[in-house]
N, CA, C and O atoms as CSV, one atom per row, in Angstrom:
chain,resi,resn,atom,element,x,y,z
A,1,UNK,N,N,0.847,-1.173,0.000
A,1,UNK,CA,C,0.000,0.000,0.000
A,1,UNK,C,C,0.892,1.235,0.000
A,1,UNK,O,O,1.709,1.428,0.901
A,2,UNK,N,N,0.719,2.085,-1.045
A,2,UNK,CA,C,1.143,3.392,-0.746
A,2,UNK,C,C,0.627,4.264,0.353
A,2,UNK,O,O,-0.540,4.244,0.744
A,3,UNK,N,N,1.738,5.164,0.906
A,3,UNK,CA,C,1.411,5.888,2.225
A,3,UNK,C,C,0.484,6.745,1.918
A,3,UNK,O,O,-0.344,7.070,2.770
A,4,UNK,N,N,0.456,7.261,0.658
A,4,UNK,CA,C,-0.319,8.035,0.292
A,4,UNK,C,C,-2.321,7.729,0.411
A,4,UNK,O,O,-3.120,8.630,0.666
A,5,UNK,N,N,-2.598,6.660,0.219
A,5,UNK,CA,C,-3.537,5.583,0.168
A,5,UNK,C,C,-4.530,5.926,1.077
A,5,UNK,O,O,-4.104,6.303,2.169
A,6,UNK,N,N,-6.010,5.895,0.901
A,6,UNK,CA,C,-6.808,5.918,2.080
A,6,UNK,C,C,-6.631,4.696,2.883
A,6,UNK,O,O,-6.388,3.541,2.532
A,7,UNK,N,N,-6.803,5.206,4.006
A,7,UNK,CA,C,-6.158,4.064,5.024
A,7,UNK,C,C,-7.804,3.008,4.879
A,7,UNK,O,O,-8.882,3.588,4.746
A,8,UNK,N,N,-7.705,1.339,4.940
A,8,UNK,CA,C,-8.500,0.519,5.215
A,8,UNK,C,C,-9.422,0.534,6.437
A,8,UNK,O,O,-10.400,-0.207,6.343
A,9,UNK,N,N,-9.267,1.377,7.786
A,9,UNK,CA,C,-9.674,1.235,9.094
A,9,UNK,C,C,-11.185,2.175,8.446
A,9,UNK,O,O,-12.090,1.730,9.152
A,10,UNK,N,N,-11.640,2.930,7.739
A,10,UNK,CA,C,-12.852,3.473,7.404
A,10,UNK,C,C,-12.492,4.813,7.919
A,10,UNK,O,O,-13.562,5.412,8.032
A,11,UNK,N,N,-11.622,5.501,8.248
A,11,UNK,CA,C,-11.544,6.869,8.616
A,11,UNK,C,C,-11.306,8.130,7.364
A,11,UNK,O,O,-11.285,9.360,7.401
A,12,UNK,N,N,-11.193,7.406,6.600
A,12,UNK,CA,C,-10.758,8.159,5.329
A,12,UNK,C,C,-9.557,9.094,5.337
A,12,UNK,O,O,-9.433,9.934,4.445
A,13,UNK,N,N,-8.613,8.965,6.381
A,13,UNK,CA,C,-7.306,9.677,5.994
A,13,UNK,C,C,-6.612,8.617,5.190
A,13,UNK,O,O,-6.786,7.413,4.999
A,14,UNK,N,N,-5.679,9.616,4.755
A,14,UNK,CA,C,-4.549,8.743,4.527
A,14,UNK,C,C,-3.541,7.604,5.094
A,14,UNK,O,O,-2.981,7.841,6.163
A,15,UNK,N,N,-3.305,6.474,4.479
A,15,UNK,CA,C,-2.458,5.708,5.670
A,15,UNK,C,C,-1.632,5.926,6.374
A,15,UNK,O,O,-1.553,5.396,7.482
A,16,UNK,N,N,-0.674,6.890,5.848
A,16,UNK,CA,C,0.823,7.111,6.726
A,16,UNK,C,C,0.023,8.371,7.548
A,16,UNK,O,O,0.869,8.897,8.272
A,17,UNK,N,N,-1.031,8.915,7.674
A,17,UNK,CA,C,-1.730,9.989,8.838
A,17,UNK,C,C,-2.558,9.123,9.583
A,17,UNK,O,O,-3.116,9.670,10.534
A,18,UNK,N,N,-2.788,7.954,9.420
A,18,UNK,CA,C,-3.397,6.747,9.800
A,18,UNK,C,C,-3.063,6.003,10.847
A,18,UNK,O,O,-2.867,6.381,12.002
A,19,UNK,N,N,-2.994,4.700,10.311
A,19,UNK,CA,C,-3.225,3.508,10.908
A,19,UNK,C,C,-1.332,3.046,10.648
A,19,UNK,O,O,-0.722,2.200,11.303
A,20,UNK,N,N,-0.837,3.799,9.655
A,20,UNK,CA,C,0.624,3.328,9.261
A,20,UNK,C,C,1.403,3.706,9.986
A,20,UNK,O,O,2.396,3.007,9.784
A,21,UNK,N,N,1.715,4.772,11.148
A,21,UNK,CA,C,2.441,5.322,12.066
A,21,UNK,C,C,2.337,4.136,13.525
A,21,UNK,O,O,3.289,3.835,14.244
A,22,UNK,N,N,0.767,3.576,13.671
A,22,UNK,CA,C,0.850,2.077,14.478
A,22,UNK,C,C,1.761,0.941,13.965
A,22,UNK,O,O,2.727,0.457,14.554
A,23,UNK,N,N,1.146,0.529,12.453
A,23,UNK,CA,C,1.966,-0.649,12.149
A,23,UNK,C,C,3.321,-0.690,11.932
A,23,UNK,O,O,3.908,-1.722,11.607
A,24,UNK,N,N,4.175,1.033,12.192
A,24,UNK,CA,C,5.742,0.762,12.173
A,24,UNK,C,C,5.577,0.540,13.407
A,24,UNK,O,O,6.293,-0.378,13.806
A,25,UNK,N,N,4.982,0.963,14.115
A,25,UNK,CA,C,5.878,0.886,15.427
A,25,UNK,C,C,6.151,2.445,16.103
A,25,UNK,O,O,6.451,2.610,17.285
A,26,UNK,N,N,6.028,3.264,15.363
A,26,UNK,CA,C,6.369,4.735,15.308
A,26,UNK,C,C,5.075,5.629,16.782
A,26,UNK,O,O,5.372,6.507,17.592
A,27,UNK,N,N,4.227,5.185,16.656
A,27,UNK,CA,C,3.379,5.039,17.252
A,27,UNK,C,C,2.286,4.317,17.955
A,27,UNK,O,O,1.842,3.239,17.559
A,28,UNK,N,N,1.859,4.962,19.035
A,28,UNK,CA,C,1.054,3.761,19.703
A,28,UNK,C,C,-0.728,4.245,19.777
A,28,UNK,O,O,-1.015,5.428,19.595
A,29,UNK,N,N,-1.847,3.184,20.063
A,29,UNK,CA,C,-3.051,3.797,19.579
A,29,UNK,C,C,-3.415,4.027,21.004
A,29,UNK,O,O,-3.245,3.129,21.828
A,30,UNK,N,N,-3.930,5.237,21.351
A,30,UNK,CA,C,-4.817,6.030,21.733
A,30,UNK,C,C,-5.919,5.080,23.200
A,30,UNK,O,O,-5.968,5.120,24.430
A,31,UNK,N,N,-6.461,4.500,22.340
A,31,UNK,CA,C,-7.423,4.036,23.193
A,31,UNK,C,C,-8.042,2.983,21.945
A,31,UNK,O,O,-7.638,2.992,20.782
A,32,UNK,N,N,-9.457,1.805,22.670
A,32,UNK,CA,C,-9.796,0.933,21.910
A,32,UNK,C,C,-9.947,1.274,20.409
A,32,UNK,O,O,-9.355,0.746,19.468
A,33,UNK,N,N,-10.994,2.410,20.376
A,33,UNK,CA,C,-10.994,2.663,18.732
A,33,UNK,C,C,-10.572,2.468,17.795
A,33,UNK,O,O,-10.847,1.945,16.715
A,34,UNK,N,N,-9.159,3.373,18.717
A,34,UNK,CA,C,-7.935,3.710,17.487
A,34,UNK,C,C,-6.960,2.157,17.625
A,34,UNK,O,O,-5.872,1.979,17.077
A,35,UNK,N,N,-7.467,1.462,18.230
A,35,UNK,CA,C,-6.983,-0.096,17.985
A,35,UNK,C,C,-7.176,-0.650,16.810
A,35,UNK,O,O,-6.607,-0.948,15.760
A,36,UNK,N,N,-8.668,-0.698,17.631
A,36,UNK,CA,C,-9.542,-1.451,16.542
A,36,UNK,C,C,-9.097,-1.249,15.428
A,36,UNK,O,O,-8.267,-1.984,14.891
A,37,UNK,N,N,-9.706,0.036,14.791
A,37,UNK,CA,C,-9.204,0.381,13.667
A,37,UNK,C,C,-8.204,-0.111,12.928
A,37,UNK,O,O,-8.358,-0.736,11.879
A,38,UNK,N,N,-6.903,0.218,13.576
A,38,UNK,CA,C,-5.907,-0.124,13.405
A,38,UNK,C,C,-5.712,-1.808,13.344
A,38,UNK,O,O,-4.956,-2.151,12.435
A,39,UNK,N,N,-6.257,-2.894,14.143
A,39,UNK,CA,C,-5.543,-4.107,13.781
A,39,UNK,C,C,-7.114,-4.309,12.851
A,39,UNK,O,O,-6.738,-5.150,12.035
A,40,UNK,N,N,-8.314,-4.092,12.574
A,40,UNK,CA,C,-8.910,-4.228,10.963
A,40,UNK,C,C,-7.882,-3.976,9.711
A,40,UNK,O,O,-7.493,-4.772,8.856
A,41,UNK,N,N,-7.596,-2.673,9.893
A,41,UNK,CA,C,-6.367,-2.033,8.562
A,41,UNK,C,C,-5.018,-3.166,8.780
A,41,UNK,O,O,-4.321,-3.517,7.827
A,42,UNK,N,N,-4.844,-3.556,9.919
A,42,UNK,CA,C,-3.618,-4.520,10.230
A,42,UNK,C,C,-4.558,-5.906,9.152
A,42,UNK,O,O,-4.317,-6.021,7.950
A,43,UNK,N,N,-5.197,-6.470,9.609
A,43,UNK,CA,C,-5.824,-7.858,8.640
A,43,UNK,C,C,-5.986,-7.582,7.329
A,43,UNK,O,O,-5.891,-8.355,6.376
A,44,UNK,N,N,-6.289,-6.185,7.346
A,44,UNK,CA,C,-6.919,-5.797,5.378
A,44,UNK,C,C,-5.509,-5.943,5.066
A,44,UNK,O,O,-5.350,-6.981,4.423
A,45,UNK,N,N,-4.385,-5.300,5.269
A,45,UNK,CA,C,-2.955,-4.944,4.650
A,45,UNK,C,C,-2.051,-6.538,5.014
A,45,UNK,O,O,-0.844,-6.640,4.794
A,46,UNK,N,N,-2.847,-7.618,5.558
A,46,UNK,CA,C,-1.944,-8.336,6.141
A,46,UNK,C,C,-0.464,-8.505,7.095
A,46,UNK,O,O,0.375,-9.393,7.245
A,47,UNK,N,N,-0.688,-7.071,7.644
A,47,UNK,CA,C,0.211,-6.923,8.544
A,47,UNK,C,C,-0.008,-7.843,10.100
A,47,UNK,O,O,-0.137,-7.367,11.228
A,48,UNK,N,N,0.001,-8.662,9.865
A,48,UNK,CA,C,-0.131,-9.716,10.899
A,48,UNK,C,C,0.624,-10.032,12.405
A,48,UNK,O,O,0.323,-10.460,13.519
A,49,UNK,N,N,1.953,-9.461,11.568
A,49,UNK,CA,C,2.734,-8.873,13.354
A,49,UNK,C,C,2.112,-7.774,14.255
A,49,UNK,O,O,2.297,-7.603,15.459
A,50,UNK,N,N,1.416,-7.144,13.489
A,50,UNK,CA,C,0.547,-5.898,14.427
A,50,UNK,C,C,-0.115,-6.670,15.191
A,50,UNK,O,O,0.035,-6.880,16.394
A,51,UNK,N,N,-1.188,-7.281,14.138
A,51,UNK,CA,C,-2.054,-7.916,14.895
A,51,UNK,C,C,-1.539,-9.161,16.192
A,51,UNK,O,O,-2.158,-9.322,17.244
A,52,UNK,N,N,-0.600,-9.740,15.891
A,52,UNK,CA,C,0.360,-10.329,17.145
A,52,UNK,C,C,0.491,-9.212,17.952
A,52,UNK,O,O,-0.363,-8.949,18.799
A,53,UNK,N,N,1.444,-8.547,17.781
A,53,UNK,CA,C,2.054,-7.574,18.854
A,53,UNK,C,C,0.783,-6.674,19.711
A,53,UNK,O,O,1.079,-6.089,20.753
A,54,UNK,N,N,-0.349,-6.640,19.275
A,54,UNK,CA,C,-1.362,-6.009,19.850
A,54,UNK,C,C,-2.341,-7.064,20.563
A,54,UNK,O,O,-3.440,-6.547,20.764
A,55,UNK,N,N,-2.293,-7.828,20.816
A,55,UNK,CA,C,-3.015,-9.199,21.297
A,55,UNK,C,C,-2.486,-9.349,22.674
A,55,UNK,O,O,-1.288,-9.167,22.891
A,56,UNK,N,N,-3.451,-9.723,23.767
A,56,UNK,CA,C,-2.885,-9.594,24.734
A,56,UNK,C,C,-1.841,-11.344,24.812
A,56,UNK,O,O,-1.813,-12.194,23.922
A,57,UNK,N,N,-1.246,-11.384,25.922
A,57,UNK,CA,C,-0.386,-12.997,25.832
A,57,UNK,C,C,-1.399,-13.873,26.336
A,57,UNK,O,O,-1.506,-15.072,26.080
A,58,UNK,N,N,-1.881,-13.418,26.818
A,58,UNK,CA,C,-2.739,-14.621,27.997
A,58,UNK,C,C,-4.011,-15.589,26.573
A,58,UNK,O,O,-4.320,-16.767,26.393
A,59,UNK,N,N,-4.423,-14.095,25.789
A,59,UNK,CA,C,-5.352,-14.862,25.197
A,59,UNK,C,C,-4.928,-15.331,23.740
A,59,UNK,O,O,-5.548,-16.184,23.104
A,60,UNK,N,N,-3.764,-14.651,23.278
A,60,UNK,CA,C,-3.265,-15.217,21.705
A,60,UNK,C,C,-3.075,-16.159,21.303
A,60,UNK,O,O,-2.385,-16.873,22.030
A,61,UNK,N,N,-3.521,-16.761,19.975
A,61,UNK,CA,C,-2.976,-17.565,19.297
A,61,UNK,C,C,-1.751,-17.571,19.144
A,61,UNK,O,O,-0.990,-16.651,19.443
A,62,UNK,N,N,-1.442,-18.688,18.628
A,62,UNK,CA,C,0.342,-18.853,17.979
A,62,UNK,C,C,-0.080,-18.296,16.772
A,62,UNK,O,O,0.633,-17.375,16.371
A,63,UNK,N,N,-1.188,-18.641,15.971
A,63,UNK,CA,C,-0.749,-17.990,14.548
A,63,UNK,C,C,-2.666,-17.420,14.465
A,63,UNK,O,O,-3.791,-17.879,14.666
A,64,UNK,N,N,-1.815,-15.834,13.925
A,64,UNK,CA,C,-2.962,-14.690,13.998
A,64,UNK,C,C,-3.574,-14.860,12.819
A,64,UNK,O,O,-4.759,-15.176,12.924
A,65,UNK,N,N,-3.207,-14.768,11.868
A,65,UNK,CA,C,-3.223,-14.742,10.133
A,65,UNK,C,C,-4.893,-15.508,9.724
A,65,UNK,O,O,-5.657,-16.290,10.289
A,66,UNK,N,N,-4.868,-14.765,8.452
A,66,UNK,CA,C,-6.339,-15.497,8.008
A,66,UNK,C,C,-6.436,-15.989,7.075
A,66,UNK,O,O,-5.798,-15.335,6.250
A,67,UNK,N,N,-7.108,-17.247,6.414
A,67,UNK,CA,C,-7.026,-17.204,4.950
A,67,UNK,C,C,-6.710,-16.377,3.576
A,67,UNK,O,O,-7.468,-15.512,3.136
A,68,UNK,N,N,-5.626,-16.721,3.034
A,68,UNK,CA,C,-5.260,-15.877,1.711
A,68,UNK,C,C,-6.361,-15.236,0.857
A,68,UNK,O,O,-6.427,-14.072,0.463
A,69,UNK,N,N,-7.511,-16.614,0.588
A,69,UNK,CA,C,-8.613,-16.270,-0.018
A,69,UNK,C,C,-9.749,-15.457,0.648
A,69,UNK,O,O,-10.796,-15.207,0.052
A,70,UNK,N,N,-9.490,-15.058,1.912
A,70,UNK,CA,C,-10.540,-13.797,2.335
A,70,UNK,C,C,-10.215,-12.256,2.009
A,70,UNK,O,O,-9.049,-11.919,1.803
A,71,UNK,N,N,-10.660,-11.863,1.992
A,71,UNK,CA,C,-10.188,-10.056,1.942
A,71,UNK,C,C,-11.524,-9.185,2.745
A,71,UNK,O,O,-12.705,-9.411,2.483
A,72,UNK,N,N,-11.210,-8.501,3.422
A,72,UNK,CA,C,-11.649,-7.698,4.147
A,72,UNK,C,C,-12.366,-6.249,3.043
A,72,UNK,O,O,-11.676,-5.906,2.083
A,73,UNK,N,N,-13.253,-5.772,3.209
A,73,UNK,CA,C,-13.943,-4.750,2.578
A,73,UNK,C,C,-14.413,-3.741,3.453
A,73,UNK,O,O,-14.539,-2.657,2.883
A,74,UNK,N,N,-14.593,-3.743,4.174
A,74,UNK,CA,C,-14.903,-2.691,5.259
A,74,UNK,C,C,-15.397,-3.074,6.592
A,74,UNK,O,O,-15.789,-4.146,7.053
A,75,UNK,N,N,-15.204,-1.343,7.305
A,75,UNK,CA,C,-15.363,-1.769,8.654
A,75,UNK,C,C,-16.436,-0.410,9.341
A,75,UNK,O,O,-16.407,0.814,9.212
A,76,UNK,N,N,-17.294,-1.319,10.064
A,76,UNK,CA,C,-18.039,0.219,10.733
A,76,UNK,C,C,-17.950,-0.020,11.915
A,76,UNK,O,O,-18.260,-1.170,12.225
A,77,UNK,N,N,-17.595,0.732,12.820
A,77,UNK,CA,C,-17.344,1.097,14.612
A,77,UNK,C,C,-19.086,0.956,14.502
A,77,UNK,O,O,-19.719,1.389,13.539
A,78,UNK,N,N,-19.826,0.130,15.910
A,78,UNK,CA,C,-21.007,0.641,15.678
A,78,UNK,C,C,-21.357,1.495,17.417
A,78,UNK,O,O,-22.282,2.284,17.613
A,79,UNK,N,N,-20.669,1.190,18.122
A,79,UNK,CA,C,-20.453,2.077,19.397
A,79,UNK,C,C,-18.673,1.241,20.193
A,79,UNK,O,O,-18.036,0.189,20.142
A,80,UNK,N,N,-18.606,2.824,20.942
A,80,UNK,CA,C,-17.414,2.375,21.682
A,80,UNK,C,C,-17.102,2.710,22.983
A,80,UNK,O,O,-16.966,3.931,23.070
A,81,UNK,N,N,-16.910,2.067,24.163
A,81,UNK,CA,C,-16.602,2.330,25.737
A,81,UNK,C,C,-15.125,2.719,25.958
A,81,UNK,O,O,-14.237,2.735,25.106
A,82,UNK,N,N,-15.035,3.029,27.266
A,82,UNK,CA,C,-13.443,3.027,27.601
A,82,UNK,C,C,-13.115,1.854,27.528
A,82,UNK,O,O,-11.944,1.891,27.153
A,83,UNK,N,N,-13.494,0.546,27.685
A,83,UNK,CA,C,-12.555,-0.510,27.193
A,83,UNK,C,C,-13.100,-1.545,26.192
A,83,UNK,O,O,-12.702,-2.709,26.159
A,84,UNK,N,N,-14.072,-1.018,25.354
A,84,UNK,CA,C,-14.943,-2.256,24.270
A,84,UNK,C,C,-15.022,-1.029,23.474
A,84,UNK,O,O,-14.832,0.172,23.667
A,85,UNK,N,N,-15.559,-2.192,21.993
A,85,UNK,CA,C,-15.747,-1.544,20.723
A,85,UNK,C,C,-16.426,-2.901,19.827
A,85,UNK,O,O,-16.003,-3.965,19.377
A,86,UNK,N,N,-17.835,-2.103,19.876
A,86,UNK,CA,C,-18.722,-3.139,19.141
A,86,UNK,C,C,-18.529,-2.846,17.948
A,86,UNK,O,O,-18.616,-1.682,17.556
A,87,UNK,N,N,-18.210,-3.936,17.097
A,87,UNK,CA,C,-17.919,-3.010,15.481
A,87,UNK,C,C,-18.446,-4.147,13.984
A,87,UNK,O,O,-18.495,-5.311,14.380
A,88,UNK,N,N,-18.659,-4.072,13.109
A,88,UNK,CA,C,-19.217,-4.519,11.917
A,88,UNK,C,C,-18.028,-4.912,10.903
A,88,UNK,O,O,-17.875,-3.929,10.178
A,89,UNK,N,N,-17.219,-5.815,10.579
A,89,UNK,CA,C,-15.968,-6.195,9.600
A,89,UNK,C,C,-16.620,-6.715,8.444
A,89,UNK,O,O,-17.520,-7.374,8.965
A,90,UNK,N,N,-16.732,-6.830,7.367
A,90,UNK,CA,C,-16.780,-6.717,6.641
A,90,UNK,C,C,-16.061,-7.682,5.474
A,90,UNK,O,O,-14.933,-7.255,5.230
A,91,UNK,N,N,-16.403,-8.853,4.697
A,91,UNK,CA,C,-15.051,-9.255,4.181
A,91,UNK,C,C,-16.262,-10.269,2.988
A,91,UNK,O,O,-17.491,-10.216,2.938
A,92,UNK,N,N,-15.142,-11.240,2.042
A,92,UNK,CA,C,-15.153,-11.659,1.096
A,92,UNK,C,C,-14.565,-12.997,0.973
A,92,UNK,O,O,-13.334,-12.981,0.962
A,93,UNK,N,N,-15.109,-14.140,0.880
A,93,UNK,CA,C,-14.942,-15.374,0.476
A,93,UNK,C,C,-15.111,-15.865,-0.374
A,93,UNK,O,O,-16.139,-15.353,-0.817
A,94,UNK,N,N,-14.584,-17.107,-1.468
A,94,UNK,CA,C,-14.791,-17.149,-2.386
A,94,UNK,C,C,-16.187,-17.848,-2.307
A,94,UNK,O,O,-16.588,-18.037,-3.455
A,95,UNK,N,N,-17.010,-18.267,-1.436
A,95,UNK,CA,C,-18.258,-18.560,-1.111
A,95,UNK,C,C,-19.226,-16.871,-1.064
A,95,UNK,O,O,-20.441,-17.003,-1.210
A,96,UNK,N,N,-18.881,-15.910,-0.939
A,96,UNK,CA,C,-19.314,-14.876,-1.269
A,96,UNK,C,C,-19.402,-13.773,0.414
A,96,UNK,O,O,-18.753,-14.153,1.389
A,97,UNK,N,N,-20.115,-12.700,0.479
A,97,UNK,CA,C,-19.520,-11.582,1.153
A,97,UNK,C,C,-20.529,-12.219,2.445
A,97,UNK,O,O,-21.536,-12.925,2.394
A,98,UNK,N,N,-19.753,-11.612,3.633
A,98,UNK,CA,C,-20.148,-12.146,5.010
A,98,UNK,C,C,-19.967,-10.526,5.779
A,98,UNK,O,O,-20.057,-9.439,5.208
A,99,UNK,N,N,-19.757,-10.725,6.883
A,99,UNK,CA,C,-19.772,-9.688,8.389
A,99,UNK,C,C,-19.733,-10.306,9.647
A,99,UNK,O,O,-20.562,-11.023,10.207
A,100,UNK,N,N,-18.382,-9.815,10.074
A,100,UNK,CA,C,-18.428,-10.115,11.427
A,100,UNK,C,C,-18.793,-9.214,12.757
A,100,UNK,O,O,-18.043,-8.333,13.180
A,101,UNK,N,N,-19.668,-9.456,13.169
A,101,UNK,CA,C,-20.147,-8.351,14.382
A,101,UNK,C,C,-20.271,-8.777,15.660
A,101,UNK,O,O,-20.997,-9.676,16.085
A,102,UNK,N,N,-19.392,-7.962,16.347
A,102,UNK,CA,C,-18.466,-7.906,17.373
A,102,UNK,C,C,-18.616,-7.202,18.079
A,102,UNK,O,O,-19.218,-6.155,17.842
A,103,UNK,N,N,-17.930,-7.632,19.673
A,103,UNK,CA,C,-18.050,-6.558,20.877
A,103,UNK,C,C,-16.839,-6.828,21.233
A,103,UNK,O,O,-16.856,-7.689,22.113
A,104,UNK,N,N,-15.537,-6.415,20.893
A,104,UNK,CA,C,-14.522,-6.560,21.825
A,104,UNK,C,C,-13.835,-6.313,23.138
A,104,UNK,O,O,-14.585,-5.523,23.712
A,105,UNK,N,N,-13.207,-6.468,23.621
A,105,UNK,CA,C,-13.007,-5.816,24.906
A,105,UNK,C,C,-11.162,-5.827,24.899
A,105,UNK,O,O,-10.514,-6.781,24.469
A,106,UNK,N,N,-10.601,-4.666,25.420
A,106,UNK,CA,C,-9.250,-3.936,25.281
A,106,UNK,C,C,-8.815,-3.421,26.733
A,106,UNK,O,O,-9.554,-2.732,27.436
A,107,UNK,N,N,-7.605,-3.810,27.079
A,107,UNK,CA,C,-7.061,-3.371,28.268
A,107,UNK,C,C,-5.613,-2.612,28.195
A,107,UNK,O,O,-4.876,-2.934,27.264
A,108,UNK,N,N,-5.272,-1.859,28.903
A,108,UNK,CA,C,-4.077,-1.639,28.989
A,108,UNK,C,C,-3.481,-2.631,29.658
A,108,UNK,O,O,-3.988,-3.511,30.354
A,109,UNK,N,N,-1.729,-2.299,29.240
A,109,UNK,CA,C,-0.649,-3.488,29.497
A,109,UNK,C,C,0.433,-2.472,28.884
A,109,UNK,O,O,0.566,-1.985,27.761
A,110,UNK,N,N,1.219,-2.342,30.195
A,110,UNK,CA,C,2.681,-1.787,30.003
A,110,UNK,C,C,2.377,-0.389,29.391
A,110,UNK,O,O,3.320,0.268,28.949
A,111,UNK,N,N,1.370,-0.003,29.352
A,111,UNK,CA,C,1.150,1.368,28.995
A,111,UNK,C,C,0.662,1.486,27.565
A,111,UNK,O,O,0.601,2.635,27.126
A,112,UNK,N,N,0.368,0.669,26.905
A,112,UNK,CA,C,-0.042,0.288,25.621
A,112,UNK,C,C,-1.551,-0.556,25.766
A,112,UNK,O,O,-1.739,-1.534,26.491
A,113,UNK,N,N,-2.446,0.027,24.975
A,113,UNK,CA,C,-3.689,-0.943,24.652
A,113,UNK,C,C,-3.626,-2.027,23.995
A,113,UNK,O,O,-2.668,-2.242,23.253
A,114,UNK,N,N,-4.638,-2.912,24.147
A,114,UNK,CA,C,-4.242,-4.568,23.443
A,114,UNK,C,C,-5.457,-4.786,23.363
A,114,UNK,O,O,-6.314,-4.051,23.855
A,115,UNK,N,N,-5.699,-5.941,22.660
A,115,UNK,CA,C,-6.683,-6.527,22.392
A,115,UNK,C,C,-6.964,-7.601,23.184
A,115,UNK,O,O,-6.333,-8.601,22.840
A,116,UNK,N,N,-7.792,-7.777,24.263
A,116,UNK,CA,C,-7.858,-9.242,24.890
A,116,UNK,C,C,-9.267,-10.606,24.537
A,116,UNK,O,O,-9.235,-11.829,24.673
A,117,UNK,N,N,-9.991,-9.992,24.220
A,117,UNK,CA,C,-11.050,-11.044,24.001
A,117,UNK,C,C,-12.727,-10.889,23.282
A,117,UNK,O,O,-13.431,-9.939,23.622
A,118,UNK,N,N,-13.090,-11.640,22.559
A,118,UNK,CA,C,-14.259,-10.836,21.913
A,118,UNK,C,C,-15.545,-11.536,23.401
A,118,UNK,O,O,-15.634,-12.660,23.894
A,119,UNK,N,N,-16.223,-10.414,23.644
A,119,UNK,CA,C,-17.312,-10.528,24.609
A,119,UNK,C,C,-18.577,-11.598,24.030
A,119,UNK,O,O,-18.932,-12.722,24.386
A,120,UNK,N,N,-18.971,-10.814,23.144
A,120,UNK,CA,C,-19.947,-11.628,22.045
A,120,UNK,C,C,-20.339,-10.864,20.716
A,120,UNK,O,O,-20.132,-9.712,20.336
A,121,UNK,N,N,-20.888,-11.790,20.240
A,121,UNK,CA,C,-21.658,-11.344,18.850
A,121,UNK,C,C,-22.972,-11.106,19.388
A,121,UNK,O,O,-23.600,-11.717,20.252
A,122,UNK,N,N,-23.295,-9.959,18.610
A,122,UNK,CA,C,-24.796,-9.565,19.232
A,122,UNK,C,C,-25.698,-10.301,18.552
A,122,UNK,O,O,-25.555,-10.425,17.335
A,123,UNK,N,N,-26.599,-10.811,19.111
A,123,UNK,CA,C,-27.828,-11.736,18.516
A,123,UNK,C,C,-28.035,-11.633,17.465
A,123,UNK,O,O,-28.111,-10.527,16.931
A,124,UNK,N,N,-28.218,-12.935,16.723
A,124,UNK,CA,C,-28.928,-12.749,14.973
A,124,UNK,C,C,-27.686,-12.329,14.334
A,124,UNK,O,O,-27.910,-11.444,13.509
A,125,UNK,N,N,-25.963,-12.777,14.458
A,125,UNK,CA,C,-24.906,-12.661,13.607
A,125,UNK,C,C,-23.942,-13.656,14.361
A,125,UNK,O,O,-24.029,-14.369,15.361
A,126,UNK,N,N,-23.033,-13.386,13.466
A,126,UNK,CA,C,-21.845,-14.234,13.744
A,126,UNK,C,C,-20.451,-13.155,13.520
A,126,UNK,O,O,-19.308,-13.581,13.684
């Protein structure tokens, strides 16, 4: 992806004013939102060490990564707390287009936000 690029997280900046200053490393996110955001744009771009490095230890997989043949299409925040973010993902199988809808929940650790565990799917989705 060029830096130049609207960033994948749905905010419509640009990536390197984005979500790309997280996935160097250059910066750290804010609070859940600007997580979220950020490890969605981390799965769309396949930056998959983000998505490691932002995972808490207790609850991670060994391997984060998703099928080659999915691709991600968008993402809508649909509300967000100081430590959750119910949100709408968006994606593509070669079986055809799906949505994942979600309530996550995010803690600090070492002074950095993480991702620790999805709460639930709200009724009537997956």
């Amino acid at each position: 992806m060029r830096f130049s690029e609207v960033c994948p997280c749905g905010s419509e900046a640009a990536y390197d004013a984005c979500c790309g200053p997280l996935h160097r490393g250059a910066s750290l996110a804010a609070g859940p939102e600007q997580l979220m955001r950020a490890r969605y744009a981390a799965y769309a771009l396949g930056e998959f060490d983000y998505v490691f490095r932002t995972w808490h230890p207790r609850t991670r997989p060994d391997d984060v990564s998703t099928s080659p043949a999915l691709s991600w299409t968008g993402l809508e925040v649909v509300a967000s707390t100081a430590d959750t973010v119910e949100f709408r993902a968006h994606f593509r199988t070669p079986a055809g287009d799906d949505v994942l809808h979600e309530v996550s929940r995010f803690e600090q650790r070492g002074g950095r936000w993480v991702y620790v565990e999805a709460l639930s799917s709200p009724a009537g989705t997956r």
